[in-house]
Backbone as JSON Lines, residues from 0, in Angstrom:
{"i":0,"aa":"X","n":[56.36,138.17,-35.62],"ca":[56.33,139.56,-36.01],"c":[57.02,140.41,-34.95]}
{"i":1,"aa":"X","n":[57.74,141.2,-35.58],"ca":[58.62,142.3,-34.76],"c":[57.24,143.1,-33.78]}
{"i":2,"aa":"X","n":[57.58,142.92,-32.18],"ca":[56.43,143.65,-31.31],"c":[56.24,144.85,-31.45]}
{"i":3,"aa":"X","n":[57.05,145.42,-31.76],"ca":[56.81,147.24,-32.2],"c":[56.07,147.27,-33.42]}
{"i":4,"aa":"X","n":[56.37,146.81,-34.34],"ca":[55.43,146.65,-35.82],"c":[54.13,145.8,-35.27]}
{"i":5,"aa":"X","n":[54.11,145.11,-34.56],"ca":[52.45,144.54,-33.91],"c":[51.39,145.54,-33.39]}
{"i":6,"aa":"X","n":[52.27,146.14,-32.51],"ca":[51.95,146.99,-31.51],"c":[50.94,148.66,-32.3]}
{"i":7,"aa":"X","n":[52.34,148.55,-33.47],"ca":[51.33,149.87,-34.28],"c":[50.52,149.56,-35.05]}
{"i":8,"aa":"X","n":[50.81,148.07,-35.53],"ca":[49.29,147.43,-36.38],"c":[47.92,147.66,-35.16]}
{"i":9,"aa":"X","n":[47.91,146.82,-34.45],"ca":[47.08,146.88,-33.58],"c":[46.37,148.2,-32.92]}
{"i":10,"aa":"X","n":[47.33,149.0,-33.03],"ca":[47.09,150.67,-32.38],"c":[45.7,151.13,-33.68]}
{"i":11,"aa":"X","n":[46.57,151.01,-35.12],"ca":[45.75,151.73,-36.59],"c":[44.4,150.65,-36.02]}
{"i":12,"aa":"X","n":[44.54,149.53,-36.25],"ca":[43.5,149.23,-36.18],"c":[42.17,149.35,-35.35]}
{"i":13,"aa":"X","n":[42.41,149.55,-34.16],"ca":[41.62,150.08,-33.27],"c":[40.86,152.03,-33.42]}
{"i":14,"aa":"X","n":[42.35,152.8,-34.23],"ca":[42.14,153.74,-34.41],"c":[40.95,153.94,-35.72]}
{"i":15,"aa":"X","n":[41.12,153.43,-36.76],"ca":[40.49,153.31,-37.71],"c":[38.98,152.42,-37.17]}
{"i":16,"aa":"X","n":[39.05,151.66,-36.47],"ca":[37.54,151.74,-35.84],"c":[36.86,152.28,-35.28]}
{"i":17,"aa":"X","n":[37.64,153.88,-34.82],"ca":[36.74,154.69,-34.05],"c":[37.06,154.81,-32.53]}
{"i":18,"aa":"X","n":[37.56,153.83,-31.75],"ca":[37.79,153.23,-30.71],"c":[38.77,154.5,-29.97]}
{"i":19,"aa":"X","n":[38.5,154.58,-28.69],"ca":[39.59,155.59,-28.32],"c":[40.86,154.2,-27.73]}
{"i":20,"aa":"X","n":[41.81,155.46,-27.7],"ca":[43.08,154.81,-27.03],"c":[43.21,155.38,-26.0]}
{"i":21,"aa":"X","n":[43.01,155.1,-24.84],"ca":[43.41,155.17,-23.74],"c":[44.68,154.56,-23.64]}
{"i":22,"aa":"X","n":[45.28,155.66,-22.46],"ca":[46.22,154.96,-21.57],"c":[46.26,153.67,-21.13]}
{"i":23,"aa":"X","n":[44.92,152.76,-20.76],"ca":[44.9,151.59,-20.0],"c":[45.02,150.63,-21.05]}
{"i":24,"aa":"X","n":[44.36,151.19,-22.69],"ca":[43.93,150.43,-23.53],"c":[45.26,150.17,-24.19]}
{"i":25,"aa":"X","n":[45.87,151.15,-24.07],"ca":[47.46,150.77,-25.2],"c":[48.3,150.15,-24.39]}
{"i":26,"aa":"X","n":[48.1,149.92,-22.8],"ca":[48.78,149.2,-22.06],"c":[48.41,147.81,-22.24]}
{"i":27,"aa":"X","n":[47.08,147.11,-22.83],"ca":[46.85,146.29,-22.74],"c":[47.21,145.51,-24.3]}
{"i":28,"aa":"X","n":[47.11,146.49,-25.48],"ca":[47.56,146.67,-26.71],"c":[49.32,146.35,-26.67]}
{"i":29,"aa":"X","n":[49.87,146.62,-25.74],"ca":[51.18,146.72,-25.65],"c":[51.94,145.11,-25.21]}
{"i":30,"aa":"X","n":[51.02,144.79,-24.2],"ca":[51.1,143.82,-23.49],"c":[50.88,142.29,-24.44]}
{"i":31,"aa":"X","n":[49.93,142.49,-25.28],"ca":[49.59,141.73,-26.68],"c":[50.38,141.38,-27.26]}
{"i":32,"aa":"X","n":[51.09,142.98,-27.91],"ca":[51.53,142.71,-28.77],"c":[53.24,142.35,-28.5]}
{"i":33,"aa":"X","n":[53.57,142.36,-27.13],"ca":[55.03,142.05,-26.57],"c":[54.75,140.43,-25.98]}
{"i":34,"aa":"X","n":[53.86,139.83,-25.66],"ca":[53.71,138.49,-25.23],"c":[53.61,137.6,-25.88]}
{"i":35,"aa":"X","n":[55.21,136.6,-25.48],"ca":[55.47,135.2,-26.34],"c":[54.83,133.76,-25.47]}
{"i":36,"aa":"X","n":[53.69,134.33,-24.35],"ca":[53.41,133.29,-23.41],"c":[51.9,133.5,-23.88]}
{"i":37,"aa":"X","n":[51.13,133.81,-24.26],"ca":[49.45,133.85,-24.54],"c":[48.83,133.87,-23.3]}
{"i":38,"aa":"X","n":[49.09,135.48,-22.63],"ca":[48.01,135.35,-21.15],"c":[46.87,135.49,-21.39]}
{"i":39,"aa":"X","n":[46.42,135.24,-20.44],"ca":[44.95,135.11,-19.79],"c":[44.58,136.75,-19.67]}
{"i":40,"aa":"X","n":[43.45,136.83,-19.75],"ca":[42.75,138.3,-19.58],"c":[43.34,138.4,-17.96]}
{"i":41,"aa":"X","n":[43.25,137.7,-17.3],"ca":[43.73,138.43,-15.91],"c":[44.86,138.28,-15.68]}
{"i":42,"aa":"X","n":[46.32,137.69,-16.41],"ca":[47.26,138.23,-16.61],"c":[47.55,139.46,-17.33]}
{"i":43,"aa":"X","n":[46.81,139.78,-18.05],"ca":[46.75,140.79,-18.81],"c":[46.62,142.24,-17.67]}
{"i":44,"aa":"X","n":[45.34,141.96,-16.97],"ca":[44.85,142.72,-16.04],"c":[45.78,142.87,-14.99]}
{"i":45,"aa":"X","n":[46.53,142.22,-14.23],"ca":[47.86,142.14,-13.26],"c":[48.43,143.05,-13.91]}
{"i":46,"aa":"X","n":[49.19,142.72,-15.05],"ca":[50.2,143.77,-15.69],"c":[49.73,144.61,-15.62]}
{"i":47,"aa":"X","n":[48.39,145.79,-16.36],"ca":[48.21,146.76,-16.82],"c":[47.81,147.73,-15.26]}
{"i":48,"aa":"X","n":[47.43,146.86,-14.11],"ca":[47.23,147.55,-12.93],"c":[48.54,148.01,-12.49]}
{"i":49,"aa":"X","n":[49.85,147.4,-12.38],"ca":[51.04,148.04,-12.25],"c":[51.23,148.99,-12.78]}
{"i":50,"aa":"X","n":[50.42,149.52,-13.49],"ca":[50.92,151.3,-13.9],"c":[49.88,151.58,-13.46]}
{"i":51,"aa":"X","n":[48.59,151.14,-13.72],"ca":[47.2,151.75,-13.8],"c":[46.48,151.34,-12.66]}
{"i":52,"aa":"X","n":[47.07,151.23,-11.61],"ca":[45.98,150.38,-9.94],"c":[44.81,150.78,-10.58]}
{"i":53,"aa":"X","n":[43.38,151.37,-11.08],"ca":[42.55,151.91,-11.2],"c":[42.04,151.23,-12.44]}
{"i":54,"aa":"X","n":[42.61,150.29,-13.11],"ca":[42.31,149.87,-14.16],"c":[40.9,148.57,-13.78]}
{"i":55,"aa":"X","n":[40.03,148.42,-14.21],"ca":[39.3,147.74,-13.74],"c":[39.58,146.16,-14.58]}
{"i":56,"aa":"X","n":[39.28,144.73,-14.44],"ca":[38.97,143.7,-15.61],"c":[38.03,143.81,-16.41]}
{"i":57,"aa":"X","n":[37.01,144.48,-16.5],"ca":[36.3,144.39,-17.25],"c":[37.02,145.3,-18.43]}
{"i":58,"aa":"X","n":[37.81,146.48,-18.18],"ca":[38.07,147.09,-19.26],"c":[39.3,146.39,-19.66]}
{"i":59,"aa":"X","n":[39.79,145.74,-19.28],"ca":[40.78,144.45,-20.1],"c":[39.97,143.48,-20.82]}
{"i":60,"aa":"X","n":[38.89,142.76,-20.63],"ca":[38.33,142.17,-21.2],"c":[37.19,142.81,-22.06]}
{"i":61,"aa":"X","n":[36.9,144.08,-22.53],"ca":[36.25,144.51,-23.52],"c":[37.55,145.15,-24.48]}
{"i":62,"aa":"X","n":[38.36,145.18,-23.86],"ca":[39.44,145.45,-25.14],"c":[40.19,144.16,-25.25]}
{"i":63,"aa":"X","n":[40.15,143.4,-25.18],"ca":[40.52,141.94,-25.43],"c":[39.35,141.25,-26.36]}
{"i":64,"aa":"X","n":[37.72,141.68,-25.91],"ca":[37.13,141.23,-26.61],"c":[37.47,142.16,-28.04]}
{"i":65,"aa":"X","n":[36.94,143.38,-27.77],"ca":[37.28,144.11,-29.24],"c":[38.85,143.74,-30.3]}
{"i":66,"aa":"X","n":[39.51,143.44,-30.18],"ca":[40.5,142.63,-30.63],"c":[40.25,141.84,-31.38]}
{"i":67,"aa":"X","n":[39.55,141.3,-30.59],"ca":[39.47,139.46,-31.28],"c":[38.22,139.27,-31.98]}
{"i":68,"aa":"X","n":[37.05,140.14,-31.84],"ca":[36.04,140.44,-32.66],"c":[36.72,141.04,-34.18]}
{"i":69,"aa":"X","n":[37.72,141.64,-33.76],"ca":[38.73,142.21,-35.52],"c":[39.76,141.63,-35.65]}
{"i":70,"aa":"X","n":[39.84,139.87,-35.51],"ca":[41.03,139.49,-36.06],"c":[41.96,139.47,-35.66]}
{"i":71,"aa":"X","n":[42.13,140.43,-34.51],"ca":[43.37,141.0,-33.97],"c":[44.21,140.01,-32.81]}
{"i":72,"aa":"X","n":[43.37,138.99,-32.33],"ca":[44.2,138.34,-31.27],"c":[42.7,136.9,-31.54]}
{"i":73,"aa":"X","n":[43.89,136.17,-31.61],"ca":[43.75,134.62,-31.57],"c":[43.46,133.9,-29.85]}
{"i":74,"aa":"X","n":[41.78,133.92,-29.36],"ca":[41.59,132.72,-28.47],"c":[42.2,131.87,-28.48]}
{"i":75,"aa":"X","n":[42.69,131.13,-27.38],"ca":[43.0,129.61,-27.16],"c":[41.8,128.99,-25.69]}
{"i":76,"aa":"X","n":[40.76,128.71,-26.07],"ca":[40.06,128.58,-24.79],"c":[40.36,127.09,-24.24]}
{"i":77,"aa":"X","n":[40.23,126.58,-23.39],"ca":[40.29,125.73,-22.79],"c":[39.11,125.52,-21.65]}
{"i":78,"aa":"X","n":[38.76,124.09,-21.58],"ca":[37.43,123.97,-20.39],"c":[37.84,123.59,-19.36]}
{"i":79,"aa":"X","n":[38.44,123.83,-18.76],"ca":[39.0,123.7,-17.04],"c":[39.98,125.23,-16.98]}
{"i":80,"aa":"X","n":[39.79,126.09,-17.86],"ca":[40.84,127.47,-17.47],"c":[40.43,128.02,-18.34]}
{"i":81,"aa":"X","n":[41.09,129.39,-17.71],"ca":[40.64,130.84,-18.6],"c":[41.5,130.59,-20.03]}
{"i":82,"aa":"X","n":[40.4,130.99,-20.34],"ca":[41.26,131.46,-22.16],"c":[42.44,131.99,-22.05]}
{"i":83,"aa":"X","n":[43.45,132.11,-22.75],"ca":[44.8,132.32,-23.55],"c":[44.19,133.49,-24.72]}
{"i":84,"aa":"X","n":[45.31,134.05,-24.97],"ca":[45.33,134.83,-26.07],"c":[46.48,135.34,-26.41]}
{"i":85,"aa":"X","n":[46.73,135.5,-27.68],"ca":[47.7,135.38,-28.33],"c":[47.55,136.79,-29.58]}
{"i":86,"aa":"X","n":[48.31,137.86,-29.43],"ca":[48.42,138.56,-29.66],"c":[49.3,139.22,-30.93]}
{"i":87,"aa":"X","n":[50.12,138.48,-31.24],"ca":[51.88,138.64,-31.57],"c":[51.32,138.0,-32.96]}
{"i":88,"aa":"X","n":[50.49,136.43,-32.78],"ca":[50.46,136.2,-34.3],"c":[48.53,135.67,-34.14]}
{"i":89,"aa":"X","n":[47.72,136.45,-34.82],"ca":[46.53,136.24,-34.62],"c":[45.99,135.04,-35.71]}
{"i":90,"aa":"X","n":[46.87,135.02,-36.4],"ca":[46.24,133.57,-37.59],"c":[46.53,132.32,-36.66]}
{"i":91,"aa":"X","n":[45.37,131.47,-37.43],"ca":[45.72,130.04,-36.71],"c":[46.43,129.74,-36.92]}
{"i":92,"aa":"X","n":[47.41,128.88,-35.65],"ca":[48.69,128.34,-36.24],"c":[48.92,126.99,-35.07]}
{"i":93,"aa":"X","n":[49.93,126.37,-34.82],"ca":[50.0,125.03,-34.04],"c":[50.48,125.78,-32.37]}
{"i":94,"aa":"X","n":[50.08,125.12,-31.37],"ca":[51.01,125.75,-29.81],"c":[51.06,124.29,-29.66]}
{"i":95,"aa":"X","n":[52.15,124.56,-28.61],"ca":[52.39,123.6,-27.71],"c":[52.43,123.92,-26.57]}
{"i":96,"aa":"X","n":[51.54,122.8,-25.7],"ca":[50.6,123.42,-24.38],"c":[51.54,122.49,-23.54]}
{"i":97,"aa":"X","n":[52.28,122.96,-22.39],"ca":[52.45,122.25,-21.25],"c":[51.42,121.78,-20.17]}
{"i":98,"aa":"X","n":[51.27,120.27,-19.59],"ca":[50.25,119.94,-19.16],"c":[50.36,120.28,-17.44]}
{"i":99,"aa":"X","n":[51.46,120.52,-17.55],"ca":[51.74,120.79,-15.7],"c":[51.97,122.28,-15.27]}
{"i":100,"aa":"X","n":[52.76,122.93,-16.25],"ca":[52.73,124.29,-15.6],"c":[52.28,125.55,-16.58]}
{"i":101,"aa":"X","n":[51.57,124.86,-17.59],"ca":[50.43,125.21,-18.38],"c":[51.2,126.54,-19.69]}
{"i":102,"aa":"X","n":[52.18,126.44,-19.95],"ca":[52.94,126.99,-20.47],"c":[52.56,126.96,-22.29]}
{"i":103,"aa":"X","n":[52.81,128.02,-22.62],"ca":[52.08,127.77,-24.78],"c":[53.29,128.43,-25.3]}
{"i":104,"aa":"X","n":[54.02,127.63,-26.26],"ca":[54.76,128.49,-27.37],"c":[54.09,127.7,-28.68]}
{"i":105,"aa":"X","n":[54.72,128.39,-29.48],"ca":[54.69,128.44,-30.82],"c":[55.66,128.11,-32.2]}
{"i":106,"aa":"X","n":[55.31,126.81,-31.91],"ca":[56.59,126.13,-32.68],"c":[56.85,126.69,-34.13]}
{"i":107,"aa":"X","n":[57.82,126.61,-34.29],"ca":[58.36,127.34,-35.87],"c":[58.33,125.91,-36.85]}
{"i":108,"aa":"X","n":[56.84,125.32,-37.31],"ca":[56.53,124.33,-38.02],"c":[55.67,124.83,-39.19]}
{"i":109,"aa":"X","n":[56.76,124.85,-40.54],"ca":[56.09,125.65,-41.56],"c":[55.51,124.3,-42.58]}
{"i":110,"aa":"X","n":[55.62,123.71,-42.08],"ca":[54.91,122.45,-43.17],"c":[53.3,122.19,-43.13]}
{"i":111,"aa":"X","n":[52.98,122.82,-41.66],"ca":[51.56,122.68,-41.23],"c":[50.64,123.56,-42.1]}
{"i":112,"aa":"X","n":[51.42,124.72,-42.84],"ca":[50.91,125.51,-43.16],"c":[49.64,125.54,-43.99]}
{"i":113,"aa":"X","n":[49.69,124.52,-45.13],"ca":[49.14,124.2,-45.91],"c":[48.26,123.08,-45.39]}
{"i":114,"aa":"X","n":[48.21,122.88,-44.29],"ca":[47.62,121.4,-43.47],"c":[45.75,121.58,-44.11]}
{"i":115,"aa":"X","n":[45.14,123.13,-44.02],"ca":[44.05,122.98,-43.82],"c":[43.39,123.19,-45.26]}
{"i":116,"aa":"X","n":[44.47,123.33,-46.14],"ca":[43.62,123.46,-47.78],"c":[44.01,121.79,-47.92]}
{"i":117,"aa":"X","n":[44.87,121.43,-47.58],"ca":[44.92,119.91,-48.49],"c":[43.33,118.72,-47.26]}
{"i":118,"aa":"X","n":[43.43,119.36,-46.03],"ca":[41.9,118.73,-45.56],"c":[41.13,119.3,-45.89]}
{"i":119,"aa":"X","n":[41.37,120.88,-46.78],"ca":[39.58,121.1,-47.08],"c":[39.4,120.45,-48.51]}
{"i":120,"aa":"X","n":[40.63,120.22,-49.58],"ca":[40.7,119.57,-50.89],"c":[40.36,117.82,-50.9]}
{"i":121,"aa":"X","n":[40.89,117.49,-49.34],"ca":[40.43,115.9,-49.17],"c":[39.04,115.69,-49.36]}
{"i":122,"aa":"X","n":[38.07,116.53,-48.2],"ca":[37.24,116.08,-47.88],"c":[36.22,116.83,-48.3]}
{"i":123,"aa":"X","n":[36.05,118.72,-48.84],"ca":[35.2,118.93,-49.74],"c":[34.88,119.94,-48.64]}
{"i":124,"aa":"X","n":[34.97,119.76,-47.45],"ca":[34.87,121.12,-46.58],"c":[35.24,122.33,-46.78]}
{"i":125,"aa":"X","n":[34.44,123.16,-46.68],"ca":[34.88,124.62,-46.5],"c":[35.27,124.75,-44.9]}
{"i":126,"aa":"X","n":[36.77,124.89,-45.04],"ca":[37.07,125.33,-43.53],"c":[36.97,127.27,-43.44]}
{"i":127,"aa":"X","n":[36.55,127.49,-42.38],"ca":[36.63,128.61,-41.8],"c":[37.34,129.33,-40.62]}
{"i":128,"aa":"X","n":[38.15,128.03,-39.99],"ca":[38.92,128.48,-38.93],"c":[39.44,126.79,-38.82]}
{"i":129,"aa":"X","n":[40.59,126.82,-37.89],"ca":[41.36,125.76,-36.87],"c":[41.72,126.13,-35.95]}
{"i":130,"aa":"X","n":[42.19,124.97,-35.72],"ca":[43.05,124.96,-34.24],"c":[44.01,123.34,-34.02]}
{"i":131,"aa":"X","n":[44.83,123.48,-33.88],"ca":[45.93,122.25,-33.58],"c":[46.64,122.78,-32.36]}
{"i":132,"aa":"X","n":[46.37,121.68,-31.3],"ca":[47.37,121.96,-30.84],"c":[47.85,120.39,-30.12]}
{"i":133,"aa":"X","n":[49.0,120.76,-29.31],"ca":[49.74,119.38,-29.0],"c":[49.97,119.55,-27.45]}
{"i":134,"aa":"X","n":[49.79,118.49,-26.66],"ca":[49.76,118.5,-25.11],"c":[50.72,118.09,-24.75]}
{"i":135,"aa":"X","n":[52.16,118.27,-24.06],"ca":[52.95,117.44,-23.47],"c":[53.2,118.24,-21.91]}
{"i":136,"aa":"X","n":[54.61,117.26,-21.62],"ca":[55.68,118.21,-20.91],"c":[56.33,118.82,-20.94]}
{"i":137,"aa":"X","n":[56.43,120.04,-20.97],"ca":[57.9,121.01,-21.5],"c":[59.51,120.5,-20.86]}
{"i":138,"aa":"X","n":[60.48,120.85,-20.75],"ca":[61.6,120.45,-20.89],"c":[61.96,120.77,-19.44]}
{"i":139,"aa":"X","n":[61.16,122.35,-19.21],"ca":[61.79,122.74,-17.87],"c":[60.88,121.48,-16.49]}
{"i":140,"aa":"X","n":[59.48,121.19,-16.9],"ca":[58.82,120.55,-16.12],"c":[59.28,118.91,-15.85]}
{"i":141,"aa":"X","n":[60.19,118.67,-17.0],"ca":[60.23,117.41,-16.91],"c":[61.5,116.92,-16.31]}
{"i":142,"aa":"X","n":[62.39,118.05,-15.95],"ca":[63.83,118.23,-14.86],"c":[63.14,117.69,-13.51]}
């Protein structure tokens, strides 16, 4: 999705919940919705202090949580590291995780799409969410 068209989805949506927009908050809204790497709340927090020194983490991570409580940004947690988040496209979809310098894109694999009605038609499950993802080396790590 085009980041400027993210960026004002994400804006209405917060607006239409009532939510103020702050300065710190649309910096972090901004940051979302322009990131093709899925940072971490305290990458998030680095960036938004470069304009905002005064910005605290916690108010990155209650507007990170509020987000993702509406759909708006897709967790990637992991148990040895901070969560990922992914902003740009909030539906589940496939990453590919570098194992060394911990790197996530988002492969352009449209066949997967349909991956989770033909396992919920296999097996009779009601799915409610996924997650796929794939572990390697990226290209630059493996120079």
């Amino acid at each position: 999705m085009d980041p400027s068209l993210r960026l004002n989805e994400l804006t209405e949506k917060l607006h239409q919940s009532g939510c103020r927009l702050t300065p710190q908050r649309m910096a972090v809204l901004k940051i979302l919705a322009h990131s093709q790497g899925h940072p971490s709340v305290e990458q998030i927090h680095e960036q938004v202090k470069a304009e905002f020194p005064m910005t605290s983490l916690g108010t990155v991570y209650k507007t990170v949580q509020l987000l993702k409580d509406q759909g708006q940004v897709l967790e990637l947690g992991f148990a040895h590291h901070s969560s990922r988040y992914d902003g740009n496209r909030p539906q589940p979809h496939p990453h590919l995780i570098c194992i060394q310098c911990e790197k996530i894109i988002d492969p352009d694999v449209s066949m997967l799409g349909d991956l989770a009605q033909v396992v919920a038609a296999q097996t009779g499950f009601q799915i409610v969410n996924h997650r796929l993802d794939f572990f390697g080396v990226c290209p630059e790590c493996q120079q």
